[in-house]
GUPAVEX-718877 format. One record per residue: residue number from 1; x, y, z of N, C-alpha, C in turn. Coordinates in nm, 2 decimals. Layout:
N
PT    k     nxx     nyy     nzz    caxx    cayy    cazz     cxx     cyy     czz
PT  NUM       X       Y       Z       X       Y       Z       X       Y       Z
...
# end
This chain:
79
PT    k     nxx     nyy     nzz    caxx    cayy    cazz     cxx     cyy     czz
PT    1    1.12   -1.20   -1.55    1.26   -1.22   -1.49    1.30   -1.11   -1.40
PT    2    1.27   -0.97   -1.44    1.33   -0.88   -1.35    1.23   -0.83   -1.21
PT    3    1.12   -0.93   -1.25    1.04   -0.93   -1.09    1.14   -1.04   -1.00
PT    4    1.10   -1.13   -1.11    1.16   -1.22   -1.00    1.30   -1.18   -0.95
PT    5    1.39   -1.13   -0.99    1.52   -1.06   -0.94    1.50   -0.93   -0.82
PT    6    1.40   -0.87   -0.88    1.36   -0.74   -0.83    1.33   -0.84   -0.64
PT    7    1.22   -0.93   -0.65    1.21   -0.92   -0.52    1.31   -1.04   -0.46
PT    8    1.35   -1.06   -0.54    1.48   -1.12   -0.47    1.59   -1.04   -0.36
PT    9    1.60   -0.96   -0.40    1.64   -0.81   -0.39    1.60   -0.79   -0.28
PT   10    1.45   -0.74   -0.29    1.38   -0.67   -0.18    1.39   -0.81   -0.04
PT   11    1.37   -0.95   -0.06    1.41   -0.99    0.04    1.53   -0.98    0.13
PT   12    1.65   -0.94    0.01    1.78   -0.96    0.08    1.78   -0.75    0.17
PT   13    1.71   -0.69    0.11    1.71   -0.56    0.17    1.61   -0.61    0.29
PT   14    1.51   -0.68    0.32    1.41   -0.69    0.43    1.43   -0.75    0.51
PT   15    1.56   -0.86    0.49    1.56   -1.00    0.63    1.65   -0.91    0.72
PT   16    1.72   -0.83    0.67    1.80   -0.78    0.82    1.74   -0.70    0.89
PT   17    1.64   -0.56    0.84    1.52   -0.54    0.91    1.43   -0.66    1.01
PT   18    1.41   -0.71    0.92    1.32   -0.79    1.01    1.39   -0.90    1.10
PT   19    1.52   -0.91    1.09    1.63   -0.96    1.20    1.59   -1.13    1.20
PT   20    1.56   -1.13    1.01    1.63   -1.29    1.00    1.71   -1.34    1.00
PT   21    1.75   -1.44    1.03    1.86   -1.49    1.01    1.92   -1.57    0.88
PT   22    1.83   -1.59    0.79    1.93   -1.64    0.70    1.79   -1.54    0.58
PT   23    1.90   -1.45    0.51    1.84   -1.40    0.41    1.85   -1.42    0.30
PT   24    1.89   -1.55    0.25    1.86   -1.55    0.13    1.74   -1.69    0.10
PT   25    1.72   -1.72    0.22    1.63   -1.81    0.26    1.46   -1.72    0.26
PT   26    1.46   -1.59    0.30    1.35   -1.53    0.31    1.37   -1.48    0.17
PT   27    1.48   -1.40    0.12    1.46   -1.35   -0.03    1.39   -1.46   -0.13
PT   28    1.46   -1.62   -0.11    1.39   -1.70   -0.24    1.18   -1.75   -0.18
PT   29    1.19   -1.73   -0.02    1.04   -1.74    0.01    0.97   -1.59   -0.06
PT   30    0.99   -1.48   -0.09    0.96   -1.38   -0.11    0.92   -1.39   -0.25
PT   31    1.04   -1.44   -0.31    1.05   -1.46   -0.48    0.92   -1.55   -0.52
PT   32    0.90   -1.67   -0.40    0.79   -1.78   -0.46    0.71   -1.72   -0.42
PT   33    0.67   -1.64   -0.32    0.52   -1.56   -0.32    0.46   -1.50   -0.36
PT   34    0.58   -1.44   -0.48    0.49   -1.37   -0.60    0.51   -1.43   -0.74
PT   35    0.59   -1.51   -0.71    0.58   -1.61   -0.84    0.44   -1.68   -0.81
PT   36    0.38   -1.74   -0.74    0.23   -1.82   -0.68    0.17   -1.73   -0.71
PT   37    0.15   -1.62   -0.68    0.05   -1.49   -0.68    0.11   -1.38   -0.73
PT   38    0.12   -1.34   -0.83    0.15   -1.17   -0.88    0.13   -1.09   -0.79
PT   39    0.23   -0.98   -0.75    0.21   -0.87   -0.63    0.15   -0.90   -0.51
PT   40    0.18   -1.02   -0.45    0.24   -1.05   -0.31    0.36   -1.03   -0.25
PT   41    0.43   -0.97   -0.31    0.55   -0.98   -0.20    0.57   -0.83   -0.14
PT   42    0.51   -0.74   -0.20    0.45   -0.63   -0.17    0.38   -0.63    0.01
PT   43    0.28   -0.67   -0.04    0.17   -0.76    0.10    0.24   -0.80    0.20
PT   44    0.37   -0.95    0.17    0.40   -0.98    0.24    0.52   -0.87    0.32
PT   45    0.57   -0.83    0.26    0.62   -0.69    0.32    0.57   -0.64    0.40
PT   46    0.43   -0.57    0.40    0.40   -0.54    0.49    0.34   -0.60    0.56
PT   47    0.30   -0.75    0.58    0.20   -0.80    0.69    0.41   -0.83    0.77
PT   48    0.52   -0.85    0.72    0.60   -0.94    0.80    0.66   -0.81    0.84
PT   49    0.69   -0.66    0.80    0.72   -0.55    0.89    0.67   -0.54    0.99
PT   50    0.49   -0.53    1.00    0.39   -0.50    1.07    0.39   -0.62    1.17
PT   51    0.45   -0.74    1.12    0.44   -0.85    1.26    0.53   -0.84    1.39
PT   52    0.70   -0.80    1.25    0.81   -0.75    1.36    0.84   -0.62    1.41
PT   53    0.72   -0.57    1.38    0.71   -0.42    1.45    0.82   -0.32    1.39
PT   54    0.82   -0.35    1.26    0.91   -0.24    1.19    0.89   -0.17    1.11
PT   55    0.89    0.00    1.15    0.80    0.10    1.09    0.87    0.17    0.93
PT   56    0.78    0.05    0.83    0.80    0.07    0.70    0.66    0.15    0.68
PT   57    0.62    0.24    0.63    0.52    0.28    0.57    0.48    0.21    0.39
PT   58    0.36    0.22    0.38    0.34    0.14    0.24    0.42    0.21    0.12
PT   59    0.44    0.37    0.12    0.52    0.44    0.04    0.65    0.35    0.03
PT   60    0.71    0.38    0.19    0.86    0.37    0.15    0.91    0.18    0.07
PT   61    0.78    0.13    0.13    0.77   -0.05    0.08    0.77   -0.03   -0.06
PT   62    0.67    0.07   -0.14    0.63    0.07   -0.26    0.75    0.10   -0.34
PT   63    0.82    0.26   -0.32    0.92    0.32   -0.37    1.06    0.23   -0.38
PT   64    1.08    0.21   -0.22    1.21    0.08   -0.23    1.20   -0.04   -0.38
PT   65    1.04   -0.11   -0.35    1.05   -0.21   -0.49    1.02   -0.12   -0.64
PT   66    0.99    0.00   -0.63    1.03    0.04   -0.79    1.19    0.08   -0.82
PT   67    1.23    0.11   -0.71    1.39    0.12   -0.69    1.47   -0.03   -0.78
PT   68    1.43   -0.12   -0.64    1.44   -0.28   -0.70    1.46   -0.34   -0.83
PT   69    1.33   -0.28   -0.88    1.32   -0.30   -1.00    1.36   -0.25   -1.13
PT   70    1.36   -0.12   -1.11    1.48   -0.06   -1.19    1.64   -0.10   -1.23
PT   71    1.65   -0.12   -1.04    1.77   -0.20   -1.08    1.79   -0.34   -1.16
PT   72    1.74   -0.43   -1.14    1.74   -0.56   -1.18    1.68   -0.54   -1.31
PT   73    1.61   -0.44   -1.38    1.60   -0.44   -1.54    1.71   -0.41   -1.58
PT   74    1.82   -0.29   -1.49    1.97   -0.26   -1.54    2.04   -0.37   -1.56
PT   75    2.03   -0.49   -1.46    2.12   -0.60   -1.44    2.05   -0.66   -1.54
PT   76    1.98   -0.71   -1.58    1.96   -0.80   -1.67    2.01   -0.73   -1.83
PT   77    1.96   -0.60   -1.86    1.98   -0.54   -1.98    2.15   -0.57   -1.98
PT   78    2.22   -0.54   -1.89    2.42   -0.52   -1.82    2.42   -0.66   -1.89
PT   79    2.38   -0.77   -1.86    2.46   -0.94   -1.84    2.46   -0.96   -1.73
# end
């Protein structure tokens, strides 16, 4: 549960980077990409930075989703 929150997350932090237009449309595609595959949305981070030319390094991709995730075990532990 707190993945699936976690990259819920990290979509809604990524679509304005990557200058989507509707982010919670790319957050719930994000969420199903690792729900189908465990630790894709990691990947997809960086193959869809690297497509729109936006200089995320693998660190800062990595560090942001343990951030993520921390938080969303708070929010679930909170209510």
């Amino acid at each position: 549960k707190a993945v699936a929150r976690r990259n819920r997350m990290a979509g809604l932090w990524a679509a304005p980077l990557l200058g989507k237009d509707d982010a919670e449309a790319y957050a719930r595609d994000l969420a199903a990409v690792d729900l189908a595959h465990p630790g894709d949305a990691e990947r997809k981070l960086r193959t869809d930075f690297d497509a729109a030319g936006v200089a995320q390094t693998d660190e800062q991709i990595h560090r942001k989703m343990a951030e993520l995730l921390s938080e969303a075990m708070a929010q679930i532990e909170n209510g």
